[in-house]
C-alpha positions in Angstrom: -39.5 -36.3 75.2 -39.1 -39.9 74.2 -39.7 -42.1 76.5 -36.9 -44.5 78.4 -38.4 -47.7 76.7 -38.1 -45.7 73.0 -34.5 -44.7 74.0 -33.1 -48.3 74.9 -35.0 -49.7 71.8 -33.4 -47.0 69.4 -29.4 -47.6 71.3 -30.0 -51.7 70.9 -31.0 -51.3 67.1 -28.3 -48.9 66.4 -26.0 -51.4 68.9 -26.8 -54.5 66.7 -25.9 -52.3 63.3 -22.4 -51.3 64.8 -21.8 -55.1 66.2 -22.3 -56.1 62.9 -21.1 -53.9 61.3 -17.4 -54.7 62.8 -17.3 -58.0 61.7 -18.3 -57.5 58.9 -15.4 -55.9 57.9 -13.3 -58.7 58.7 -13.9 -59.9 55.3 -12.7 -56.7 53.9 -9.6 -56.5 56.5 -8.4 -59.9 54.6 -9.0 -62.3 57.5 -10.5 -65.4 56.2 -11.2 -68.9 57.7 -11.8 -69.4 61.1 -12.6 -65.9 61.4 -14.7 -65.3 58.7 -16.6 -68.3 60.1 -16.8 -66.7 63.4 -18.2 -63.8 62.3 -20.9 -65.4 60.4 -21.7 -66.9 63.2 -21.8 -63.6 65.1 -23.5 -61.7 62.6 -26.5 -63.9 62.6 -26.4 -64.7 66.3 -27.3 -60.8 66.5 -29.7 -60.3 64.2 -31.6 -63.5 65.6 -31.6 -62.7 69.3 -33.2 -58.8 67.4 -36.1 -60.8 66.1 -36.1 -63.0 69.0 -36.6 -60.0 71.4 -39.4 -58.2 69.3 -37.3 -55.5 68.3 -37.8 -55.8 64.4 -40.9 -53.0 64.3 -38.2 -50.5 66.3 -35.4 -50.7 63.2 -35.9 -48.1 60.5 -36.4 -49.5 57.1 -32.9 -49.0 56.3 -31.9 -50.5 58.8 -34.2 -53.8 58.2 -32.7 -53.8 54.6 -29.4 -54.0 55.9 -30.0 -56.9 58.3 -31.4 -58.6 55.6 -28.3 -59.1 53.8 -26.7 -62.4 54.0 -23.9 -62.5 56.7 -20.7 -61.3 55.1 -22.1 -59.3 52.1 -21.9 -55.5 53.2 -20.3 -53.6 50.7 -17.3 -52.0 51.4 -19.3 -48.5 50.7 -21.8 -49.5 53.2 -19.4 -49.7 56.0 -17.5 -46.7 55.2 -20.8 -45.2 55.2 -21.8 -46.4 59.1 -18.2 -45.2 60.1 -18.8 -41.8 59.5 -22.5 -41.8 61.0 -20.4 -42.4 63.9 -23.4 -44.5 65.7 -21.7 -44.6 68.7 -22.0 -40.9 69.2 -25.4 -41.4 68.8 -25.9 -44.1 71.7 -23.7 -42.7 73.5 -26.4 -39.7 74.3 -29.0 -42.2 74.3 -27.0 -43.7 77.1 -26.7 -40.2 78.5 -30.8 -40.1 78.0 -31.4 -43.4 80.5 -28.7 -42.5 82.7 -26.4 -44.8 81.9 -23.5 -42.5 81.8 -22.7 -39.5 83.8 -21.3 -36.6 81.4 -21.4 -36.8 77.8 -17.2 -36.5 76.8 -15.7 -33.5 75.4 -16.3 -32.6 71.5 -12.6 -33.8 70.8 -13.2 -37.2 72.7 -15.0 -40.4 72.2 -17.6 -42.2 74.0 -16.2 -45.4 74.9 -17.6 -47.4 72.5 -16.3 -50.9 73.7 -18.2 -50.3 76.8 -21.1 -48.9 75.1 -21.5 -52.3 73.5 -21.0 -54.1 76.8 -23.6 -52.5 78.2 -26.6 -53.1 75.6 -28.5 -56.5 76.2 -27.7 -58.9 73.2 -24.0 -59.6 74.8 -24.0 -62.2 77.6 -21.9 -59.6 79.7 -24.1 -56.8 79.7 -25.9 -56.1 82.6 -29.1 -56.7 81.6 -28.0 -60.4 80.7 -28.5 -61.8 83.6 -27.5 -65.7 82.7 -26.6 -67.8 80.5 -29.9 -69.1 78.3 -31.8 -65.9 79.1 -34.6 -65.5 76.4 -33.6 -62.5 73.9 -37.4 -61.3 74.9 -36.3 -61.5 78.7 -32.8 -59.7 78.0 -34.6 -57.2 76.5 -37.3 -56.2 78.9 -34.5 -56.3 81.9 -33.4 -53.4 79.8 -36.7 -51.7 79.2 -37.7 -51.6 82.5 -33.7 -51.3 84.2 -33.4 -47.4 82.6 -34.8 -44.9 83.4 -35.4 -40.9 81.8 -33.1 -38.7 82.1 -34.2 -35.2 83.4 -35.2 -33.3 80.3 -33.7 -29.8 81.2 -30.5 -31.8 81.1 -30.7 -33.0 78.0 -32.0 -30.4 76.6 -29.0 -28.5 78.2 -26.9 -30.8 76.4 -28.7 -30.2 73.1 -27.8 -26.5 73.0 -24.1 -27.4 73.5 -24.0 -29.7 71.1 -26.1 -27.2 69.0 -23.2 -24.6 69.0 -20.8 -27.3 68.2 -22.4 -28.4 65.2 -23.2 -24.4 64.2 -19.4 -24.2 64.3 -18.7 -27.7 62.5 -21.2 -26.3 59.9 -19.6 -22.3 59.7 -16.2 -23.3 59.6 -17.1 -26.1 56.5 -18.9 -22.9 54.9 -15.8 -20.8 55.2 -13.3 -23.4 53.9 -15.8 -23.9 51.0 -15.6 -20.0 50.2 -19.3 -20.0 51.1 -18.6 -17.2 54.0 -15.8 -15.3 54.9 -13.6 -15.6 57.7 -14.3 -12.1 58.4 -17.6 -12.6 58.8 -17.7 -15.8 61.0 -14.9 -13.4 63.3 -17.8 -11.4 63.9 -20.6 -14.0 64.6 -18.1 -15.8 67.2 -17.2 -12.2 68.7 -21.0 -11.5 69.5 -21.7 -15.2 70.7 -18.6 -15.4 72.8 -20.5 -14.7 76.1 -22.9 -17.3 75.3 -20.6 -20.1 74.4 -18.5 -19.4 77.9 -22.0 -19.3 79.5 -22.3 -22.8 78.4 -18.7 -24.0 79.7 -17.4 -24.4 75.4 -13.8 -23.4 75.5 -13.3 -20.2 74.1 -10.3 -18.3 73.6 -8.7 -16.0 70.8 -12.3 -15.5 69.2 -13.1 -19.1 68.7 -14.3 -22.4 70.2 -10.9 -24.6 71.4 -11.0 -27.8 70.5 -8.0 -30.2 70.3 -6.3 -27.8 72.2 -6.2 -25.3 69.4 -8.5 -22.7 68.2 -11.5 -24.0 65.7 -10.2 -22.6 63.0 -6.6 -23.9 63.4 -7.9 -27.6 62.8 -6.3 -29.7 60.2 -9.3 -30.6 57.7 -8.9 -34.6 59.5 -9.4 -32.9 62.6 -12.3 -30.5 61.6 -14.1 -33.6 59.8 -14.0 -35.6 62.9 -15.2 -32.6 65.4 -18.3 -32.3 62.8 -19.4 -36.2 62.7 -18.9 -36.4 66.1 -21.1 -33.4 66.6 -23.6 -34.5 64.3 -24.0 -38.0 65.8 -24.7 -36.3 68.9 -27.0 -33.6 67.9 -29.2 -35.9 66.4 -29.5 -38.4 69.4 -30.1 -35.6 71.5 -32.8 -33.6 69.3 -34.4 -37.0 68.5 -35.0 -37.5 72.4 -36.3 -33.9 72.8 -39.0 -34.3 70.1 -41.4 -37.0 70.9 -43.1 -37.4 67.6 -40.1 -37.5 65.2 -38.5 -40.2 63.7 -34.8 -41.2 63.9 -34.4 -40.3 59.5 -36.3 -36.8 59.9 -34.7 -35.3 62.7 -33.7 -31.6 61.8 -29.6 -30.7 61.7 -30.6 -27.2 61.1 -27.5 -25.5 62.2 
């Protein structure tokens, strides 16, 4: 399993691409003057205090490419693109990983994301910030050595829930492609229907219940935002469970 250190470096990185990421698309929301100079400012306050705390070698090289942009110049494409990685999911179970958190919410719910930010060390009212004119380096380290692991059976506990989710995230988009039929997905859930109770998934009328409905009931808005939500989680989980694999090669095997 990854260590503590490796999972707060991975959440801040990720943090930093979703804090920029928002105001960034102030520019694209139509807001202009004062708070497109604000957000300049932000933007490269951000990605300073990153360099600052010796955090550049942890960001993957897409991730260096897009903080090397100019302040202001994400595309439009790139920031529909972060919205549905849904990087919050993701650091919300790296949260869940330094036990930060207490439960991870249900697959129809949202970590808090707000508070998710809060929490990470380059804003002056997380935690781990403990004054004003704190070093970024400093910041950074009270983080580091502030979490600790989580208990491995629990994530990996968590994985195989959020495994089944994204199994039926990925089935139900097979069946509504005509890739598989209904029939046979019936039968899959039928057999696995002790295992997914064993796990606490709601399960009633031969499917998972999400949104208060069974799976398959799900409008296609609803069903897309079960599945990014799932895989966001799946692969913050499985890339804390595997301590040699990097963030871009996890496996979302289904």
């Amino acid at each position: 399993m990854k260590t503590a250190r490796e999972i707060a470096a991975r959440a801040v990185c990720m943090g930093v691409i979703e804090f920029r990421a928002r105001f960034e698309g102030i520019r694209l929301a139509g807001d202009a003057g004062a708070a497109a100079a604000e957000s300049t400012e932000m933007i490269a306050g951000v990605t300073d205090w990153l360099g600052d705390a010796g955090l550049s070698s942890s960001l993957l090289p897409e991730e260096r490419g897009l903080l090397a942009l100019k302040p202001n110049s994400w595309s439009r494409k790139i920031l529909e693109a972060l919205s549905d990685a849904m990087l919050p999911e993701s650091i919300g179970v790296l949260f869940a990983g330094m036990n930060l958190i207490g439960a991870i919410p249900p697959y129809d719910q949202l970590f808090d994301a707000e508070s998710l930010l809060r929490t990470l060390p380059f804003l002056s009212d997380s935690p781990f910030a403990k004054g004003p004119g704190m070093p970024a380096r400093e910041e950074w380290e009270a983080m580091a050595t502030g979490v600790t692991q989580a208990d491995e059976g629990a994530i990996a506990a968590a994985e195989r829930i959020a495994a089944l989710w994204w199994w039926r995230a990925v089935s139900e988009s097979l069946v509504r492609a005509g890739k598989m039929p209904r029939t046979q997905l019936a039968g899959i859930l039928r057999d696995g229907a002790a295992r997914a109770r064993e796990l606490d998934i709601p399960f009633a009328d031969g499917d998972f219940v999400v949104f208060g409905k069974p799976y398959e009931k799900l409008a296609p808005p609803e069903h897309r935002a079960v599945s990014a939500v799932t895989e966001g989680r799946v692969r913050g989980l499985r890339w804390m469970l595997d301590g040699d694999v990097p963030w871009d090669a996890v496996s979302m095997d289904s």
